[in-house]
C-alpha positions as CSV (number, residue, x, y, z in Angstrom):
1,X,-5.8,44.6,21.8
2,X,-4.2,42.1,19.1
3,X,-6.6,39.7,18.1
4,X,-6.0,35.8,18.7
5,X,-3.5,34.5,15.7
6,X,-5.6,31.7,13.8
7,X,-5.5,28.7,14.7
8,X,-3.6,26.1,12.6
9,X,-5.6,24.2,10.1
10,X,-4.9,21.3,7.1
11,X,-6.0,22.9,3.6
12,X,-8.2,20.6,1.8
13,X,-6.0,19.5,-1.3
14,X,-2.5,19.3,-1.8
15,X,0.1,19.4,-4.8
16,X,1.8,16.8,-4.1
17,X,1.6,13.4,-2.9
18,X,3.4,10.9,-1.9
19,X,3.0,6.9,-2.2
20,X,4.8,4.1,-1.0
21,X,4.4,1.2,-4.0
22,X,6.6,-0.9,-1.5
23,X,8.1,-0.4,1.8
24,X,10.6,-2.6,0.9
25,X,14.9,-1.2,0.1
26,X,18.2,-3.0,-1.4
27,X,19.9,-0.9,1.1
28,X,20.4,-0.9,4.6
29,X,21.5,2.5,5.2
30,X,23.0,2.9,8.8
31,X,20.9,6.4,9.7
32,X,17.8,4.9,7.9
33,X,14.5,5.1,9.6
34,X,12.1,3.2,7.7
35,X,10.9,0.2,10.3
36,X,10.1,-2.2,7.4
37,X,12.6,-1.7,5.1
38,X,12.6,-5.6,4.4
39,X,9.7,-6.3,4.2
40,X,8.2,-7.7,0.6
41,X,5.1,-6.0,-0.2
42,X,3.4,-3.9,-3.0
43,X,0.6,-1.8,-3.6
44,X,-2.6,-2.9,-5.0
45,X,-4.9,-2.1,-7.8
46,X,-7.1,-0.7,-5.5
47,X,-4.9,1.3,-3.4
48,X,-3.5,3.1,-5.8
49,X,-7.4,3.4,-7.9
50,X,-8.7,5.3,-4.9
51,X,-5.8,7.6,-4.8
52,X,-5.9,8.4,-8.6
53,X,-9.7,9.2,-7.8
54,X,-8.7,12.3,-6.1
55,X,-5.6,13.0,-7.8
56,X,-8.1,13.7,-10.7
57,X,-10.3,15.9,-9.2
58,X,-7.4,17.9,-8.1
59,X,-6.4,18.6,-11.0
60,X,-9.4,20.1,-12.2
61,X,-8.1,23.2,-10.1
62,X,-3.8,22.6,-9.9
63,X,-1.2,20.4,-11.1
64,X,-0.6,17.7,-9.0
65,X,2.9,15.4,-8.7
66,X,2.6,12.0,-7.7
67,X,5.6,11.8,-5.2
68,X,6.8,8.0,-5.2
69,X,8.6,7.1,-2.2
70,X,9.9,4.1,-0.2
71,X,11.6,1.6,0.8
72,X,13.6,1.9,-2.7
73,X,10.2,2.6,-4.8
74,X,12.2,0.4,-7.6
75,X,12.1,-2.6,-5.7
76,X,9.0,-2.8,-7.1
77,X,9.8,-3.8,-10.0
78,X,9.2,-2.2,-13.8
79,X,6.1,-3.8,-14.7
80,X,4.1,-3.5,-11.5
81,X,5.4,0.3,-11.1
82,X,4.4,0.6,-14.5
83,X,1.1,-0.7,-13.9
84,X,0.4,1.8,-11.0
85,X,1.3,5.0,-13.4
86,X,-1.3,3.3,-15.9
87,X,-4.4,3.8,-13.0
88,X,-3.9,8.2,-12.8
89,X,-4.7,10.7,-15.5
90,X,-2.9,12.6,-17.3
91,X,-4.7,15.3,-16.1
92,X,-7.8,17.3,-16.7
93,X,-7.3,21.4,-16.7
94,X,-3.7,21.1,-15.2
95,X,-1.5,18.1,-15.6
96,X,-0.4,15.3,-13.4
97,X,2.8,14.5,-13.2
98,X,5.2,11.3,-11.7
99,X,8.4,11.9,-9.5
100,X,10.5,8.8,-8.2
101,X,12.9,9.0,-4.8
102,X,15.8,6.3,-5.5
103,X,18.9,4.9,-4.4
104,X,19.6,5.0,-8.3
105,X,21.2,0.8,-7.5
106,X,18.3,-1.1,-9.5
107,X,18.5,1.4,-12.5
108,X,18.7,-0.1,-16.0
109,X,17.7,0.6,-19.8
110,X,14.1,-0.6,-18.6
111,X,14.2,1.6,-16.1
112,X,15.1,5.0,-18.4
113,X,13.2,3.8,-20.9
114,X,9.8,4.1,-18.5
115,X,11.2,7.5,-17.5
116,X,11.6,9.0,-20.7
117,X,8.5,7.4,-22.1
118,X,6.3,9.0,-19.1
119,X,8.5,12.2,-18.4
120,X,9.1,10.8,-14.7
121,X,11.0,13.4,-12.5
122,X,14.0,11.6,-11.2
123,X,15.4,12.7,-7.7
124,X,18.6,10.1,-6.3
125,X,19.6,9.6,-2.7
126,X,23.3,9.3,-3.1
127,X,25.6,11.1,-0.5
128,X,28.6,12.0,-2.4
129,X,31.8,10.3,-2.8
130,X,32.0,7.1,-1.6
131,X,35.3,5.5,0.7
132,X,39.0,4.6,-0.9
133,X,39.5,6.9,-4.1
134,X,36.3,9.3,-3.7
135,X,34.8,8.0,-6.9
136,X,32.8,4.9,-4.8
137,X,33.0,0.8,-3.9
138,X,35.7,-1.4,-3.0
139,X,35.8,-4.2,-1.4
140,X,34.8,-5.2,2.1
141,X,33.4,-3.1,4.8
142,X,32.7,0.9,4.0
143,X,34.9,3.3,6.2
144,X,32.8,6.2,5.6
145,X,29.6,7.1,5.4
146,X,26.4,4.6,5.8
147,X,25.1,4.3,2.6
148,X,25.5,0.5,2.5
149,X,23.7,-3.0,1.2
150,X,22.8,-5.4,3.6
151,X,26.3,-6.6,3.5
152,X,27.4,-3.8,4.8
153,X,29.5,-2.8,1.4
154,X,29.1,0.8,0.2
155,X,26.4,1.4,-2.3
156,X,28.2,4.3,-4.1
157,X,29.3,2.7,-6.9
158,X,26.2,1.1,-7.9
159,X,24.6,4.4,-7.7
160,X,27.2,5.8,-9.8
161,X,26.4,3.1,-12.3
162,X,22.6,3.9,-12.5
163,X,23.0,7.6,-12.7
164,X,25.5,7.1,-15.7
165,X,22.7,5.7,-16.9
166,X,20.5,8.7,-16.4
167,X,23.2,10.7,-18.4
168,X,23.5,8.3,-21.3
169,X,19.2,8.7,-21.5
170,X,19.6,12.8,-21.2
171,X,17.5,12.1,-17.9
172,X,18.0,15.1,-15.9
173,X,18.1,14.0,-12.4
174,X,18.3,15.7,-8.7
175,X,19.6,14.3,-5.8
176,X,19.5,14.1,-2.0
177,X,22.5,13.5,0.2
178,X,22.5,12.8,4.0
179,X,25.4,14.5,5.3
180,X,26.6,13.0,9.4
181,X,30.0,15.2,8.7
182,X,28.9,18.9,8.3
183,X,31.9,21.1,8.3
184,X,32.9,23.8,5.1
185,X,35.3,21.2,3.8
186,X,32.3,18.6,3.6
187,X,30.1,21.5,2.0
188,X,32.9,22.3,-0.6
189,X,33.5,18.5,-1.3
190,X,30.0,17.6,-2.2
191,X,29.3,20.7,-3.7
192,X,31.9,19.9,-6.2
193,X,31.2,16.3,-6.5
194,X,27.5,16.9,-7.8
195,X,28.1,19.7,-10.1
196,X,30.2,17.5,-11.2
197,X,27.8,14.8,-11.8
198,X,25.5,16.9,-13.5
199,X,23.1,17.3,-11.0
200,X,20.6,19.8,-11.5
201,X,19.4,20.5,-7.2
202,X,20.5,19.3,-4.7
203,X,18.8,18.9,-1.1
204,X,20.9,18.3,1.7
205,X,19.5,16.1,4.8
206,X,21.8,16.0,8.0
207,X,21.7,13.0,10.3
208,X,18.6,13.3,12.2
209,X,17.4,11.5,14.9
210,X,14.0,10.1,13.6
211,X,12.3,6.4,13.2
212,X,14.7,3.5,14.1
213,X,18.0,5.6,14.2
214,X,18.9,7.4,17.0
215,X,21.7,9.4,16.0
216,X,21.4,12.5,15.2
217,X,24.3,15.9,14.0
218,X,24.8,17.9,16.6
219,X,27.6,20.6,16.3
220,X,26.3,24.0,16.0
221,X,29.6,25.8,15.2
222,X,30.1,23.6,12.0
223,X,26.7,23.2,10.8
224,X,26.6,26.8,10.4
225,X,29.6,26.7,9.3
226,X,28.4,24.0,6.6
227,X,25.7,25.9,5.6
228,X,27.7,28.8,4.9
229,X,30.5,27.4,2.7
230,X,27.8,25.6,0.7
231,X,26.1,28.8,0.0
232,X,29.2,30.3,-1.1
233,X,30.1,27.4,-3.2
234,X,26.3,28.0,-4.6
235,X,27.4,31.5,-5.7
236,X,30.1,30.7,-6.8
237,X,29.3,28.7,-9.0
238,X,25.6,28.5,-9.5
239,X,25.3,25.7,-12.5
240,X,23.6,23.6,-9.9
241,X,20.7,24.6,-7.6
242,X,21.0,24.5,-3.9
243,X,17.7,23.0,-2.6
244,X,17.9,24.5,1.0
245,X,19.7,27.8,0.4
246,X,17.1,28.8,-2.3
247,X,14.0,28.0,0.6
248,X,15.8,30.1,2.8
249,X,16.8,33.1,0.5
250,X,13.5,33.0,-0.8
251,X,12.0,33.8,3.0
252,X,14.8,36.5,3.4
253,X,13.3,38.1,0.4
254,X,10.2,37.6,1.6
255,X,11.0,39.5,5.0
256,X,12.4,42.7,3.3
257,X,9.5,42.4,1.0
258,X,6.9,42.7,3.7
259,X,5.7,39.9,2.2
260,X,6.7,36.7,4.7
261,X,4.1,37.3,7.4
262,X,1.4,35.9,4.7
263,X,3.4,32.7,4.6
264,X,2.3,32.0,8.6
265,X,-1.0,32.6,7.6
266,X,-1.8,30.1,5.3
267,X,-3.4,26.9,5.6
268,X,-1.3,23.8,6.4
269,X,0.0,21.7,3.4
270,X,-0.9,18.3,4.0
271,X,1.3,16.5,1.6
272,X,0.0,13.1,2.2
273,X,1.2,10.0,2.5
274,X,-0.6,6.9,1.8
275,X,1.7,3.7,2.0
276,X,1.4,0.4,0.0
277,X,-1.4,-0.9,2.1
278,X,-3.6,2.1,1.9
279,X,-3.2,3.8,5.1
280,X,-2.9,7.7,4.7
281,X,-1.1,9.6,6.8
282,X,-2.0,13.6,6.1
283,X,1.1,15.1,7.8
284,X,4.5,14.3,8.2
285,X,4.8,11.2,6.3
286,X,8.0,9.9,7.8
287,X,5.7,8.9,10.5
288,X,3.9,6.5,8.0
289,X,4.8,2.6,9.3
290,X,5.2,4.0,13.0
291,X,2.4,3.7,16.1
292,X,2.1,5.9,19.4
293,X,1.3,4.3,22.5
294,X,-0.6,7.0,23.0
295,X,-2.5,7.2,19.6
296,X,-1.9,3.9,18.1
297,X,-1.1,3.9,14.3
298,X,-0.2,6.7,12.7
299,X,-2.7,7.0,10.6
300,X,-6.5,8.8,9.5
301,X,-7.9,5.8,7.7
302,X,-7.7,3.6,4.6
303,X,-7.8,5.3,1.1
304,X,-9.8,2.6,0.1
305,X,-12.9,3.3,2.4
306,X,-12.9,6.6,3.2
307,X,-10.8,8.6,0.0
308,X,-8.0,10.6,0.1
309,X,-10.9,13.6,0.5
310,X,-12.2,11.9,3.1
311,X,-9.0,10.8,4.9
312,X,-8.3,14.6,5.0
313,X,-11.3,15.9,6.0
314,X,-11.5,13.9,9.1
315,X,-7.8,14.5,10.0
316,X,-7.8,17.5,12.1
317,X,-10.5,15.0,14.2
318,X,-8.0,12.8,14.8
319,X,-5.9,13.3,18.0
320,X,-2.5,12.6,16.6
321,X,-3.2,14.8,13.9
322,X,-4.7,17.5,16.5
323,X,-2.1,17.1,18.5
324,X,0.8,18.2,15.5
325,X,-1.7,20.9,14.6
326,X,-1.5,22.5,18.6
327,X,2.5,22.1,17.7
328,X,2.7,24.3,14.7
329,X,0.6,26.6,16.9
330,X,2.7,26.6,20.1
331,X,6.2,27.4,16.9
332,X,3.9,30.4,15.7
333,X,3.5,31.7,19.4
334,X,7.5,31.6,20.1
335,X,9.6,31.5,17.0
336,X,10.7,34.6,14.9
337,X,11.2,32.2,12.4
338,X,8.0,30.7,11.8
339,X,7.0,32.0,8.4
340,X,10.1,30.1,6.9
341,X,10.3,26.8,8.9
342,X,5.9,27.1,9.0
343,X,5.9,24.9,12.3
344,X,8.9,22.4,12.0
345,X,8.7,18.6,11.3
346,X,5.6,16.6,13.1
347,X,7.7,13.9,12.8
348,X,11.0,14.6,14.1
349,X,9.0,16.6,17.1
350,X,7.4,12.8,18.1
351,X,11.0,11.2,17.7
352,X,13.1,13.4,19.4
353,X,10.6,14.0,22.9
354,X,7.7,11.3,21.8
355,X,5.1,14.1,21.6
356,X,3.8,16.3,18.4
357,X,2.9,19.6,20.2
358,X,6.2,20.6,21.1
359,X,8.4,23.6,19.5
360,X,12.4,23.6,19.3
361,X,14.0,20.6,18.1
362,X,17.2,19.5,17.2
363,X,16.2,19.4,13.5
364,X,14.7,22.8,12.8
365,X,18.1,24.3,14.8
366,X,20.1,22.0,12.3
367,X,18.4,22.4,9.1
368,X,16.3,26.3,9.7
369,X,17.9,28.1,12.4
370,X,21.8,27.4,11.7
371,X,20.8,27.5,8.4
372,X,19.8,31.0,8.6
373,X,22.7,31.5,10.5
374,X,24.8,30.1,8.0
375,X,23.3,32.6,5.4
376,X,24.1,35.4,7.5
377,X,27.7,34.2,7.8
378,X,28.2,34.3,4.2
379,X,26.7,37.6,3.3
380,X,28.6,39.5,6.3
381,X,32.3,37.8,4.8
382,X,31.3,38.5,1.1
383,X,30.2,42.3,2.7
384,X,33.7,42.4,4.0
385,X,35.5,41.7,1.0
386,X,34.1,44.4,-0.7
């Protein structure tokens, strides 16, 4: 008789974390899903003292990266960001280190000048070339893509500026592109576009339905398709890494290694969230700012009273947590795929059927499934031209 799989639990620590200095963006992307992307607000003393508490004892036994996120974390403002960075360690056996998500608009000489001085990773959400000549703004209204400012012009070319920038510091930088038009010609475009930007990985997000927007890709034929010509493009020429296609190549290896089935065995990585006003959300953070009407808030508790320890340790208590826990069990019992996509997104499970313990959803077929697909694609047409 098999034995019962385990059931899914949260591990106790985490390598990364995330934090939300503001909630507030410049931009008012059209597939955003942030709920409080206006509103003015910034993270306390006290908020971010609690969280450099445990970020400390972490790293007593592994590096930890402080993750911050948004809104546009550089609405914040130099000074007060700065001031956040000065409440963590450096690090006690193993190092701490700072990583910003930004729309790369607000970037200046003050700006590079903190991220050289502290060794800040840089990753920029920019989606490739912008409408009229490919290289970014005109005037008026943006024909093509939704990447925009609150006046609806396209943001490109102030993102352009502030990753010039970047260059001009010898900042290396990453970047992050939502893509709503997936097809090979898409994949070849903005593959070229960022290698030629001197981007060093590249992550792509397609249009999912999740928070405030709706919309979502789908189009299986030409996201596999997508996926495909992007890894050829990757091979071909490989000066830039391919954030996706090297998760999923690594889990191929994996398989033929013998090796993937201790991937599904492992404890869940939390990678928590805690947002500017102290609430910490242990999984899937791009529920952070939302409520159930089932569970209320998304959230375990306030970093302030209980700890980021705490807040974790009383998580898998919590029904909303409990409940995305039974999901990444009910993935293990049906889908061959489970040691790469380790249970699917909490959060895009709640926006796409308003529950967290379902299984399939329109973003792990997008982003895992015709992924993998995609993969396959490629290797049988480079098999046949040899």
């Amino acid at each position: 008789m098999t034995p019962p799989l385990p059931r899914a639990r949260l591990a106790r620590t985490s390598s990364l974390v995330l934090l939300q200095p503001t909630p507030l963006c410049n931009l008012d992307c059209r597939y955003c899903y942030l709920p409080a992307r206006d509103l003015t607000r910034v993270m306390s003393d006290e908020v971010a003292d609690a969280v450099a508490q445990t970020v400390g004892f972490w790293s007593e036994r592994h590096p930890v990266t402080v993750l911050w996120h948004g809104g546009e974390p550089l609405a914040t403002g130099v000074c007060r960001l700065t001031a956040l960075l000065d409440r963590f360690p450096s690090g006690r056996e193993y190092p701490v280190r700072h990583a910003v998500q930004t729309n790369a608009t607000l970037i200046d000489e003050a700006w590079c000048r903190l991220f050289r001085e502290r060794g800040i990773e840089v990753s920029v959400s920019v989606d490739g070339p912008g409408p009229g000549d490919g290289r970014g703004e005109r005037g008026g209204r943006v024909d093509r893509g939704g990447r925009v400012d609150r006046g609806g012009r396209d943001a490109t070319g102030r993102a352009l500026r502030g990753i010039g920038l970047l260059r001009e510091h010898g900042i290396a930088f990453g970047a992050i592109a939502v893509v709503a038009d997936p097809t090979p010609h898409r994949a070849a475009e903005l593959h070229q576009w960022f290698t030629d930007l001197g981007c060093r990985i590249l992550g792509m997000n397609l249009v999912e339905r999740k928070g405030v927007n709706t919309q979502a890709v789908q189009d299986d034929q030409n996201v596999a398709d997508f996926w495909a010509a992007l890894a050829a493009c990757g091979r071909a020429d490989p000066r830039m890494r391919l954030r996706d296609v090297e998760h999923a190549r690594r889990y191929v290896r994996a398989e033929l290694a013998g090796t993937a089935g201790q991937w599904a065995s492992q404890p869940v990585d939390p990678l928590p969230m805690v947002t500017w006003d102290g609430q910490v959300v242990p999984v899937a953070p791009d529920l952070a700012g939302f409520s159930s009407t089932r569970h209320g808030r998304f959230t375990v508790g306030d970093v302030r009273e209980h700890g980021l320890v705490g807040c974790l340790a009383r998580a898998e208590d919590t029904p909303w947590v409990a409940e995305a826990l039974a999901g990444i069990d009910a993935c293990r019992t049906v889908c061959d795929l489970f040691a790469y996509c380790r249970g699917g997104q909490a959060a895009n499970k709640y926006f796409e059927t308003g529950r967290l313990d379902v299984t399939e959803t329109v973003f792990c077929r997008n982003s895992r499934q015709l992924l993998m697909e995609g993969l396959m694609r490629d290797a049988e047409r480079t098999a046949g031209k040899n």
